[in-house]
N, C-alpha and C positions, 0 to 999 in steps of 0.2 A: 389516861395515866401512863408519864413513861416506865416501859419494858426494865426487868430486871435481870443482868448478863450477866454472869462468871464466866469468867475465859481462863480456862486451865491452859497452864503453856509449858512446853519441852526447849528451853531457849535452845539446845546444843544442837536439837533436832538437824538434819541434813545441814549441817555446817551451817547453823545459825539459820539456815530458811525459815523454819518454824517462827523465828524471834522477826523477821521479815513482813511475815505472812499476820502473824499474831497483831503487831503495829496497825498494819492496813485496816486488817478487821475492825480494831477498835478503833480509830478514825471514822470509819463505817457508821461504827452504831451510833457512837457522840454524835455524829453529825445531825442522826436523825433524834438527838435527845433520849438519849438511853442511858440508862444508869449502870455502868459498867466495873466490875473486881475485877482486878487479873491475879492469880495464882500461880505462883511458881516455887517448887518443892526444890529443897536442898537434894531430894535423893528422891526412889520411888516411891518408895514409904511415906515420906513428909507428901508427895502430890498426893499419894492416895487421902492422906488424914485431910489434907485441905478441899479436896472435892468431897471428902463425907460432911465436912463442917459447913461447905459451903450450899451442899444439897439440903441442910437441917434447916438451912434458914428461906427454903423456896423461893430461890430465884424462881423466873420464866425460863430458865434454860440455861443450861450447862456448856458449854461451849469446848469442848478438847481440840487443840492446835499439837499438832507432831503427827504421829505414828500409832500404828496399831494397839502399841504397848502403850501410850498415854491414853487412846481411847479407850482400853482397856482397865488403865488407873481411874481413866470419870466412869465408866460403868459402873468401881464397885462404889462410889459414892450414890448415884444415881437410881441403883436398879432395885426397884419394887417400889420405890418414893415417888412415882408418879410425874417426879421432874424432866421434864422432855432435854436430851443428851443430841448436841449438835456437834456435829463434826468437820474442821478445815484441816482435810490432810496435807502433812507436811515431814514425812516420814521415810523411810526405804520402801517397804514393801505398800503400804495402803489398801489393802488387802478389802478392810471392815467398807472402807468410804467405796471403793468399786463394787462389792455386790450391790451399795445399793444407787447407785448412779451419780456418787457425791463427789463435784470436782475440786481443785484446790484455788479456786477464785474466792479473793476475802469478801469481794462485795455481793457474792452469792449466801453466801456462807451469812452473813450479815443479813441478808433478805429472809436468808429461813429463818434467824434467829427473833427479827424483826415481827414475822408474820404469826409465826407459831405454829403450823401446821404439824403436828405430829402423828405417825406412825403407830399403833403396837408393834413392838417384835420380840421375839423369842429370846431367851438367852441360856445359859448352862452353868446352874449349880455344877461343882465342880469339888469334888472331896478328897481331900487326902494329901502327901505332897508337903510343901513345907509352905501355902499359903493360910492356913488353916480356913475353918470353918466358915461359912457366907460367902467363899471365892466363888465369882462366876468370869463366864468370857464367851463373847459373842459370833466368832468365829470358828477356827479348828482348833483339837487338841491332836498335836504329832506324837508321836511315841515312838523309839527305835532311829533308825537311818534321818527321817527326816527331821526329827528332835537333836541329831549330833551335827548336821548340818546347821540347824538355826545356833547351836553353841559356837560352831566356828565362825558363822557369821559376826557372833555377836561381838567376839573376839578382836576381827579388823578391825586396823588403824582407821580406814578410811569406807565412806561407803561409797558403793558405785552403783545404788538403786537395784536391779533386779539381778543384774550381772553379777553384785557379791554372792546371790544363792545358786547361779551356776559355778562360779569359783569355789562355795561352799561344797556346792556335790562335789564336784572334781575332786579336790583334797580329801574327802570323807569317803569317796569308793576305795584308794588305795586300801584302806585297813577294815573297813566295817565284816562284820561278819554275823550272820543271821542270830535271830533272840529269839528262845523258847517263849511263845507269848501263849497266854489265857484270855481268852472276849468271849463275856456270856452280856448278850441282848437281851433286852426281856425273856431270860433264862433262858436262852437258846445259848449252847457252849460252844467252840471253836479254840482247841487246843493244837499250837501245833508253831515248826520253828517259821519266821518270818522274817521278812525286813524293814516292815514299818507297818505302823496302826494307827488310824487318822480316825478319827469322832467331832462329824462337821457338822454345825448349826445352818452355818453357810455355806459356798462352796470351795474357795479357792483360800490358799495361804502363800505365803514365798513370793509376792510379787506375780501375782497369776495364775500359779499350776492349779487346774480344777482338782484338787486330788479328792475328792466330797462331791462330783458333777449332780447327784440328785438333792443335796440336802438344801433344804426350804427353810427361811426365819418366820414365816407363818402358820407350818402346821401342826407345831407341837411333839417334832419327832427328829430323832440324832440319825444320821446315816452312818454307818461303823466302814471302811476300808479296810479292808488286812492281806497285805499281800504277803504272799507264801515264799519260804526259802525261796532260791535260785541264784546261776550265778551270774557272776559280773557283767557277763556280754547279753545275759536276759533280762537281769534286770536295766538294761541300758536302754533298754526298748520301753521302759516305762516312763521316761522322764518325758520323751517328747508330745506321746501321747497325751500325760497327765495334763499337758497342757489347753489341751482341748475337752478333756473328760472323756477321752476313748479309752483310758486304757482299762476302766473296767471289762471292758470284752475279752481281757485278757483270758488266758485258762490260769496262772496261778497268780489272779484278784477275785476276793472273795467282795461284796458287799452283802450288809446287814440293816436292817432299821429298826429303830425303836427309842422307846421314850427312856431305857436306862440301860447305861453301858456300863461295864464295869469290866477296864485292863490292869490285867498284869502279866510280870514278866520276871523269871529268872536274872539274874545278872549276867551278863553278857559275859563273851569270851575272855575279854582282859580284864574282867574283876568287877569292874566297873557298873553301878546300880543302872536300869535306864531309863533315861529322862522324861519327861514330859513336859511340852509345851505348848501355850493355849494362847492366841493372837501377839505368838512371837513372842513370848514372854515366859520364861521358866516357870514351871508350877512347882517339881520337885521329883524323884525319885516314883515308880509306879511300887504300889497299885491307887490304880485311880479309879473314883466312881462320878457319871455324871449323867445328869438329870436331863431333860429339855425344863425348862420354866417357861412356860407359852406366857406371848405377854406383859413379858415381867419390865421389858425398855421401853418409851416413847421415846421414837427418836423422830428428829424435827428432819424434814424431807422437802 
């Protein structure tokens, strides 16, 4: 019996690539006799409501073409439905498809969708915020310094792939200034001022930086980072490290684990609420509570 595809797609993706990549793919499936939908949302909102409609009626597999934030839009159609969530990255950072070794070839991408092999993995209930109730997302949630970098990011006219989140920090240390934050882990508390708060499903966000180097999509538990005040010339020693996941050795990087986080944070220095974002994609305003959900994706591998 042929295979049943949705293929959610982000046409604007990296300057159209997406709508490039998306083509291929579904050349791909047709060819092997596959029954293919493509979905493309006026705005974020409209892809979200077309991957929940499209997940209601059980495809074989869900298919997101773009970016972190489009994988993130099929997740909330997909997640706890049992529909296996395939991904051809085609985005800035691609964060979700490198932890788990997922390259941007459509006729690969077309093979997993083909074959069906799927994964369990983990993902994170996510509360609060202005996504309301049933938000999840499979990657990191940023809080503070690296949540005002992904805004500026988001900002640019243009992308330049991993580069715009080094151009991002750059522009964002002139002014940032440390945030009174609150992280209780399974009721473990850590009050105290900081520059960023990361609660990682996975490991890495930004185009790479491990800034989460132990958190696992298989064992049912969030890793919390909270790096403590400091200034500008120490914290500068963090970015390079985060790259590689050293810079927990730091002395002022805390890490934490556990199956429920729950941040918040004073309003920053210039008035201003602060942020939260979860696979590149704004959540809202902290405080935020969030879960592990072991399990809750099959994604196709």
């Amino acid at each position: 019996m042929p295979r049943s595809i949705a293929v959610l797609v982000n046409p604007s993706s990296r300057g159209g690539r997406a709508a490039v990549a998306a083509r291929r793919l579904l050349a791909e499936l047709r060819s092997a006799g596959a029954h293919t939908t493509v979905l493309v949302g006026r705005s974020a909102a409209d892809s979200a409501r077309l991957a929940r409609e499209a997940a209601e009626k059980g495809p074989d597999a869900l298919v997101a073409v773009g970016g972190d934030g489009l994988v993130n839009t099929a997740l909330q159609g997909v997640v706890g439905t049992g529909v296996p969530l395939g991904v051809l990255p085609a985005g800035t950072g691609n964060d979700i498809a490198r932890e788990f070794g997922i390259g941007p070839s459509p006729a690969e991408a077309a093979r997993r969708a083909l074959r069906g092999y799927a994964v369990e993995v983990d993902a994170v209930s996510c509360a609060g915020g202005e996504r309301g109730p049933g938000f999840h997302y499979l990657s990191v949630l940023a809080c503070g310094f690296d949540a005002r970098v992904n805004e500026r990011v988001n900002g640019f006219r243009l992308s330049l792939g991993s580069a715009s989140y080094l151009a991002g920090i750059a522009a964002e240390l002139r002014s940032f200034r440390p945030v009174p934050f609150r992280l209780e882990v399974d009721g473990h508390v850590v009050e105290a001022e900081g520059m960023l708060a990361a609660v990682g499903n996975t490991r890495s966000y930004g185009g790479g930086v491990r800034v989460c180097p132990g958190a696992r999509s298989d064992d049912g538990l969030l890793e919390a980072v909270f790096v403590h005040a400091v200034g500008v010339a120490d914290f500068l020693r963090f970015f390079p490290r985060a790259l590689t996941g050293s810079h927990v050795e730091l002395d002022e990087v805390e890490v934490l684990t556990g199956r429920r986080v729950v941040v918040e944070a004073e309003p920053a220095a210039d008035g201003r609420p602060v942020p939260g974002y979860a696979d590149g994609e704004r959540v809202g305003a902290l405080p935020l509570v969030c879960e592990a959900v072991p399990g809750a994706v099959r994604l196709l591998q």
